[in-house]
C-alpha positions in Angstrom: -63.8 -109.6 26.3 -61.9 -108.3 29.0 -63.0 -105.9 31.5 -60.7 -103.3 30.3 -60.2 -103.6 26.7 -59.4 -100.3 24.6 -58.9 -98.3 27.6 -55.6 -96.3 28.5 -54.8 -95.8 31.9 -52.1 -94.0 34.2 -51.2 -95.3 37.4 -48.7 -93.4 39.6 -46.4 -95.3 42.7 -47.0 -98.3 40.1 -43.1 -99.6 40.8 -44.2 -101.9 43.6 -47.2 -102.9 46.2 -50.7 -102.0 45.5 -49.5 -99.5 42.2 -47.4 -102.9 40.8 -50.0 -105.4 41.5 -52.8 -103.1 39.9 -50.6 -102.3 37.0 -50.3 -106.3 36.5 -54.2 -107.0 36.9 -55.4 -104.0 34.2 -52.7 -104.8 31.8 -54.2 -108.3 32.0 -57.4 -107.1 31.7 -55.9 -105.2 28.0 -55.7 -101.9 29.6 -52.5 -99.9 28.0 -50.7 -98.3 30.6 -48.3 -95.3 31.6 -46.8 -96.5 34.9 -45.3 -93.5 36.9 -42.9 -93.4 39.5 -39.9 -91.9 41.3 -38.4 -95.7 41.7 -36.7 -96.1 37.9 -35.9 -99.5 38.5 -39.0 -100.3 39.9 -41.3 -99.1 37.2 -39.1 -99.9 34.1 -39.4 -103.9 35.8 -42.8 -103.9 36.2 -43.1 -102.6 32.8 -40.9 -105.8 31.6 -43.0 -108.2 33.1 -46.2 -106.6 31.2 -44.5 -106.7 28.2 -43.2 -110.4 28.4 -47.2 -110.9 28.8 -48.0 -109.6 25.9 -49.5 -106.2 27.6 -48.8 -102.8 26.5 -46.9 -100.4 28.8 -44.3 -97.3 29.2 -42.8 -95.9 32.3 -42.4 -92.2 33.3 -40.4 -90.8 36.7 -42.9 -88.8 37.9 -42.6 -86.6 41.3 -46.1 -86.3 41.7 -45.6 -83.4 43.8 -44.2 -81.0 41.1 -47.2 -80.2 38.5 -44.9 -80.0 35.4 -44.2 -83.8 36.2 -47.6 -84.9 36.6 -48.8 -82.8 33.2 -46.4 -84.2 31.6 -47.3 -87.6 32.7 -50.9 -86.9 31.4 -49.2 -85.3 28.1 -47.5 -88.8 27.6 -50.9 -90.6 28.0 -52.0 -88.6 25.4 -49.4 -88.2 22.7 -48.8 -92.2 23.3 -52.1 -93.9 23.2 -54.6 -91.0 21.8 -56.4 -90.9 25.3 -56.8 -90.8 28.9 -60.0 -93.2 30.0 -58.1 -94.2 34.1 -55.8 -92.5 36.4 -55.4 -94.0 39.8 -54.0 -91.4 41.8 -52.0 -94.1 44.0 -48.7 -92.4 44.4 -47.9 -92.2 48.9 -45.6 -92.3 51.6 -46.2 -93.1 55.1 -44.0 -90.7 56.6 -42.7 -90.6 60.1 -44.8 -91.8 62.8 -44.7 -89.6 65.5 -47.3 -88.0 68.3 -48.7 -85.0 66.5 -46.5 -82.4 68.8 -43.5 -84.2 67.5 -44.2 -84.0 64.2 -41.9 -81.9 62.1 -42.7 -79.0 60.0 -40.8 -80.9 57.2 -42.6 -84.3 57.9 -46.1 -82.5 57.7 -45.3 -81.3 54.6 -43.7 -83.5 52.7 -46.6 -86.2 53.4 -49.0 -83.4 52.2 -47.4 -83.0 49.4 -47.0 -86.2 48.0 -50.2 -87.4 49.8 -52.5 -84.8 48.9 -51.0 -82.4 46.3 -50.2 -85.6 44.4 -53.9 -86.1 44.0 -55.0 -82.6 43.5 -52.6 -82.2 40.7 -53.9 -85.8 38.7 -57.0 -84.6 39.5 -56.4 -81.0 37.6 -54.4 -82.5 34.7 -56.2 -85.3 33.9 -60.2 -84.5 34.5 -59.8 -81.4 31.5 -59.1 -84.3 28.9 -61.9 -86.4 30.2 -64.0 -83.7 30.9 -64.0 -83.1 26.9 -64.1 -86.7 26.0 -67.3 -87.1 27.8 -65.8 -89.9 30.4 -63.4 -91.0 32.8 -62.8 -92.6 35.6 -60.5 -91.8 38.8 -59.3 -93.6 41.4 -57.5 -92.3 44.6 -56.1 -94.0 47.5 -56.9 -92.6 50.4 -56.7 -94.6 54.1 -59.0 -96.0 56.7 -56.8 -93.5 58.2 -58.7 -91.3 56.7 -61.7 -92.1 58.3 -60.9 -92.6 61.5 -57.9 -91.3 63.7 -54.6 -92.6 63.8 -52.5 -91.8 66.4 -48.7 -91.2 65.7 -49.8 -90.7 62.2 -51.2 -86.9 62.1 -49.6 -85.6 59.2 -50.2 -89.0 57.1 -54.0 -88.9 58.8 -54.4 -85.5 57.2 -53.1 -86.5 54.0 -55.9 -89.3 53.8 -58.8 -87.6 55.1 -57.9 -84.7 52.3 -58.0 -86.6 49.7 -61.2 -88.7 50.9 -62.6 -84.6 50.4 -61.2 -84.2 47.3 -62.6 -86.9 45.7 -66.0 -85.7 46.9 -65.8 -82.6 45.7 -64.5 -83.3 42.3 -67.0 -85.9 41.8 -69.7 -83.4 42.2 -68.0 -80.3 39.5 -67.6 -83.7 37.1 -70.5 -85.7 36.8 -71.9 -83.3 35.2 -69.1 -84.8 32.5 -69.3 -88.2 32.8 -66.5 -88.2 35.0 -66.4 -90.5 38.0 -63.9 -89.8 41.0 -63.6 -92.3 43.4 -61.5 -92.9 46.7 -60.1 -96.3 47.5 -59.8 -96.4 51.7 -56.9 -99.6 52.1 -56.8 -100.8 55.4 -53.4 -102.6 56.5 -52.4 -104.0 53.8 -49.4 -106.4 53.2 -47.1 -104.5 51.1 -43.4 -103.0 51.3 -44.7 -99.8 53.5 -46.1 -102.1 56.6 -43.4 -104.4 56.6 -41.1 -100.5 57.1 -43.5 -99.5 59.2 -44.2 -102.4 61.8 -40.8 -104.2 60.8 -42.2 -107.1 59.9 -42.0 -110.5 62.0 -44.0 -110.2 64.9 -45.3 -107.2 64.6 -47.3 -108.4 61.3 -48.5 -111.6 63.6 -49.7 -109.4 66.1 -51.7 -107.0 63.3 -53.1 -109.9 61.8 -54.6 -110.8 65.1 -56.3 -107.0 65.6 -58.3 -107.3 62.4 -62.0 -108.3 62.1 -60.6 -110.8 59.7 -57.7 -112.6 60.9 -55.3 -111.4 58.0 -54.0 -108.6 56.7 -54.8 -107.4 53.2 -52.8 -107.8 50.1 -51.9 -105.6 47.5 -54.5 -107.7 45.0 -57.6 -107.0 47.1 -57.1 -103.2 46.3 -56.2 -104.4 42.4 -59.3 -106.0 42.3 -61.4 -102.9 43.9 -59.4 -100.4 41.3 -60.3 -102.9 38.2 -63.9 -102.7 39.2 -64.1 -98.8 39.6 -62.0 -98.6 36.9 -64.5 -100.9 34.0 -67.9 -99.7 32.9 -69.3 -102.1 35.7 -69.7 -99.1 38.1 -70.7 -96.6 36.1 -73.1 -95.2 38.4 -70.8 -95.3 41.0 -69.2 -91.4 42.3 -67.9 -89.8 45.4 -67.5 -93.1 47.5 -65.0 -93.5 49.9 -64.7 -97.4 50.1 -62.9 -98.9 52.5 -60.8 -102.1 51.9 -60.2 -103.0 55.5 -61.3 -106.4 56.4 -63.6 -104.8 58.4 -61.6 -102.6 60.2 -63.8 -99.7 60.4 -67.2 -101.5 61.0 -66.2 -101.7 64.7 
């Protein structure tokens, strides 16, 4: 039986990197999915390739900064499949990378918005249905950045260490429920938003070399920690902030 048979699940920033890769592992784990982004042509692929598989998927462009987007996204989830069992809350943009005093008033809050209101609004759409359906789980991603400081990254920093909160604190109003809200704390991880970030080349080389482990993460490592907070085989598990960071944070 597969880990995530009978389950519906929404995942949002699912048109490429750690959204796309999860999308792939839970639809092969028989999850049926609503896959959410702003990137059309991203998410409508991704959905192909789940399809040609034999999984069960349907896109939505969701801003997950505007709340009549993201309730609709749940709506969807609901009217589609008859349920709402996952929602990773994955959805995130680096921003500009700046020193804190340079930071624009713009900048600050668009990464808040997307960053942090993205999650509070999955978080109030979503946990009313699994509230009443006695179960649910939720997955944010947060950051090691999140955890720790990050400098030229202040308003993405605050972004991260919000949500890490948030999860915490909606974990405790819905346990009560059944509900389990967990954050997932990436370190530097191999996708399309490091290779903008760094630029790729050398700069990757000389990341690889910082890290406890000598690599960088890929988008599967944090598939693989979503699938598990996602299946009934952490059931006890709520409020955790686990990092995904090659060890990153041990130091």
């Amino acid at each position: 039986m597969a880990r995530l048979d009978g389950k519906v699940a929404i995942i949002t920033g699912a048109a490429s990197g750690m959204g796309r890769a999860t999308a792939r592992l839970f639809a092969a784990e028989g999850a049926r999915l609503v896959l959410a982004d702003v990137n059309v042509d991203g998410g409508e692929q991704v959905v192909s390739e789940i399809k040609a598989t034999g999984g069960d998927a349907t896109f939505r462009r969701v801003d997950v900064s505007r709340g009549a987007e993201v309730e609709a996204m749940v709506t969807t989830a609901l009217d589609t499949y008859s349920g709402l069992d996952v929602l990773f809350n994955n959805a995130g943009i680096e921003g500009e990378s700046t020193w804190l005093v340079d930071c624009t008033e713009e900048n600050f809050d668009r990464t808040i918005a997307i960053n942090l209101k993205g999650v509070f609004l999955g978080l109030k759409y979503a946990l009313p249905h699994m509230a009443q359906q006695g179960r649910g789980s939720i997955i944010n991603t947060a950051s090691i950045a999140g955890l720790v400081g990050w400098r030229s990254g202040a308003a993405y920093s605050a972004s991260k260490g919000g949500v890490v909160i948030l999860t915490k604190t909606a974990a405790l109003e819905y346990a009560r429920f059944n509900v389990r809200v967990n954050a997932i704390c990436p370190g530097v991880i191999h996708t399309p938003m490091v290779e903008r970030i760094t630029g790729g080349g050398e700069a990757i080389d000389r990341l690889k070399g910082s890290q406890p482990m000598p690599r960088l993460g890929e988008a599967e490592d944090i598939a693989g920690m979503a699938l598990f907070l996602a299946s009934d085989e952490s059931t006890f598990i709520t409020g955790a902030a686990l990092p995904v960071d090659g060890g990153y944070t041990a130091r």
